[in-house]
N, C-alpha and C positions, 0 to 999 in steps of 0.2 A: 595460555597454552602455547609450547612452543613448537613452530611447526615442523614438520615430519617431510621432508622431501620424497618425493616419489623414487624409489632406489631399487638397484639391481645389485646381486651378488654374485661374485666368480667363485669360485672356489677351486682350485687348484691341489690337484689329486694325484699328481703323478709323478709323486716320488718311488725309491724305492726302500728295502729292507736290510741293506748291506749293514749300514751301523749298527742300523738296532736287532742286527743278528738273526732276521728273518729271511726265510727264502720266499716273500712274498712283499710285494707293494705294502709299506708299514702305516697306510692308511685303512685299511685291509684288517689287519692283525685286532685280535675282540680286546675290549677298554670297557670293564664295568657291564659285560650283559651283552655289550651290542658293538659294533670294528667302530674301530676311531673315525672311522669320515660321516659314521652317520652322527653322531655330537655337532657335527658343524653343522649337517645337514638341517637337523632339526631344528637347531637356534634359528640360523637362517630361513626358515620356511614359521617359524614363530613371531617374526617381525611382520608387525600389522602395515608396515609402509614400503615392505620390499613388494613388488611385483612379479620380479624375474628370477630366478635362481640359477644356472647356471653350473656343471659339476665337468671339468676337463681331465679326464682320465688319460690312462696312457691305454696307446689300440689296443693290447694284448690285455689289457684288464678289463674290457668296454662291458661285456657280457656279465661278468662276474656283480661289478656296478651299479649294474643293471640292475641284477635281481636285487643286490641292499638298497636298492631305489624304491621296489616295488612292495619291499619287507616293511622299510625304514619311515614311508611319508606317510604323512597326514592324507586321509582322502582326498581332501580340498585341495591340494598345493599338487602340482607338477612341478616337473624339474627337468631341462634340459641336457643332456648327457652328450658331449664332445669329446672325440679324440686329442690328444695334446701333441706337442712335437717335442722338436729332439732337447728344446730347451725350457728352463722356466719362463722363460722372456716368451719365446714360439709359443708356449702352453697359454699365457696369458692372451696374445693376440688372438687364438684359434676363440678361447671365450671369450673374448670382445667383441668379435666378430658377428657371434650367435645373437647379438645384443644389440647391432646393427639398428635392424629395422624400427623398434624401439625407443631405440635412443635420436632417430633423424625423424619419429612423429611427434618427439616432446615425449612420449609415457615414459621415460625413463628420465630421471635429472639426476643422480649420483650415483655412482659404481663402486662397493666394495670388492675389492679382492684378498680373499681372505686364504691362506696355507692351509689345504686341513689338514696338516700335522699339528695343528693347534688346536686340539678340539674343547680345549676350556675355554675359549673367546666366548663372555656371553653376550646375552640381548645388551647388558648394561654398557658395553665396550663399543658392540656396534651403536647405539644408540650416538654416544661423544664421536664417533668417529665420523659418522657418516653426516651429525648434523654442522662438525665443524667446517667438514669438506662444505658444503652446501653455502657455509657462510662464507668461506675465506677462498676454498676454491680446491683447496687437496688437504687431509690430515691423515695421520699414522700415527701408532701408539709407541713412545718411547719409555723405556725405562733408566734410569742412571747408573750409570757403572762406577762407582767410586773407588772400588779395591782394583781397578785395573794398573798396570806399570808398563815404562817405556824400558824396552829389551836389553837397552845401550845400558842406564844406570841405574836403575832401577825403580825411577820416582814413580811417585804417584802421580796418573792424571787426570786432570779436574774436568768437571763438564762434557765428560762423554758420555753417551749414552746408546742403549741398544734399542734397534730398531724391529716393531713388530707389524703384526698383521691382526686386523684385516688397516689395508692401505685403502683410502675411499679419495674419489676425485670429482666432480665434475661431469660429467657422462660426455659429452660433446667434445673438450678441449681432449680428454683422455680419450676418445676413440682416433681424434683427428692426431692425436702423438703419436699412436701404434700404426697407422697405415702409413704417416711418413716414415716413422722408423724401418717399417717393412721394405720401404722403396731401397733408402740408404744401406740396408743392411744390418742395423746399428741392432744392439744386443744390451740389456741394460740386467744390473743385476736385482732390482727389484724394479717394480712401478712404479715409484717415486722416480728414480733414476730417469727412467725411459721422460716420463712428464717433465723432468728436469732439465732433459737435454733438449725436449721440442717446443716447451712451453714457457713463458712466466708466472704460470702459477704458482699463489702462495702454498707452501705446504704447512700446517699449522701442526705444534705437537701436541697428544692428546697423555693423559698420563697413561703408563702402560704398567701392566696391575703385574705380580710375581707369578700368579699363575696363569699367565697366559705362556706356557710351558709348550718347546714345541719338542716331539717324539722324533727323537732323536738316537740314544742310546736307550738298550734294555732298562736302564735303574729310572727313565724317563716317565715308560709304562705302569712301571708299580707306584712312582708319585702322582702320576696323574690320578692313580683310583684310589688314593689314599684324601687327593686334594678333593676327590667326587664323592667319595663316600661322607664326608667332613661340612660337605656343603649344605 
């Protein structure tokens, strides 16, 4: 049996609805019956090896959150509810932070952080991600881009790939990266980045499935409950 780290999830909430054409936080906006942040909610509170959940909202939405907190969970699970700041990067450390005490008694050894604009990431995703983090030290789910082209001539290029979420690290190294980043200043544009810049950690790639689709644009919405209803 292979083992199951003791692990914590962020989940980062605090986007808004400008693309996807809503006058509301598009984590918010209903997906299939229930708003898109409670999909992540639930997966994450379904993992028999998470402990911690963690959900960083933006202040002006905290309330709202709240009550799909109190709608959305499982009686057994809480969930810790943080305001986020003015950035993704801020938003990440505010839930880090939460995760502190935790993480410096041992009861936490990996941390995913997951977008929930992603709300199809399932158990099976988190599962590879968080166990490879655990072995190698940091993993993220990539997918391959092969129809992409360079602007100048047109070609095609090989070997790139898109980077998704949930990003799982390490619990220790990855708290000890966000409070020096804090000191410095330093802004990273995901948490691989941030880890990148303060750590040597290996980041491992995990494959990263098609539908792990993040809500983005309107036509985003109706593929998601097209990909949920199919499931």
């Amino acid at each position: 049996m292979e083992r199951r780290p003791r692990a914590a999830v962020v989940l980062v909430a605090g986007g808004s609805g400008t693309r996807v054409g809503a006058g509301t936080n598009k984590v918010l906006l209903p997906l299939a019956g229930r708003p898109v942040l409670a999909w992540s909610v639930r997966t994450a509170c379904s993992l028999p090896y998470v402990e911690h959940v963690v959900v960083v909202a933006r202040a002006g939405d905290l309330d709202v959150v709240a009550r799909l907190l109190r709608k959305e969970l499982p009686e057994d699970r809480e969930v810790v509810l943080v305001a986020g700041g003015a950035t993704r990067h801020d938003s990440e450390w505010q839930g880090l932070q939460a995760l502190r005490s935790p993480v410096e008694r041992g009861e936490v050894e990996v941390v995913a952080v997951h977008d929930a604009a992603r709300p199809l990431a399932d158990a099976a995703l988190f599962d590879a991600t968080v166990q490879a983090a655990d072995l190698h030290g940091g993993a993220l789910p990539v997918r391959a881009q092969p129809e992409l082209l360079v602007a100048e001539d047109l070609r095609p290029v090989d070997d790139v790939g898109a980077v998704q979420t949930p990003q799982a690290f390490r619990a220790a190294p990855l708290l000890d990266a966000y409070a020096r980043a804090a000191r410095d200043g330093f802004t990273g544009t995901d948490t691989a980045s941030c880890v990148a810049a303060y750590t040597d950690v290996t980041v491992h790639a995990v494959p990263g499935p098609a539908t792990n689709l993040k809500i983005t644009f309107p036509e985003d919405v109706a593929l998601a409950e097209r990909l949920l209803a199919d499931s």
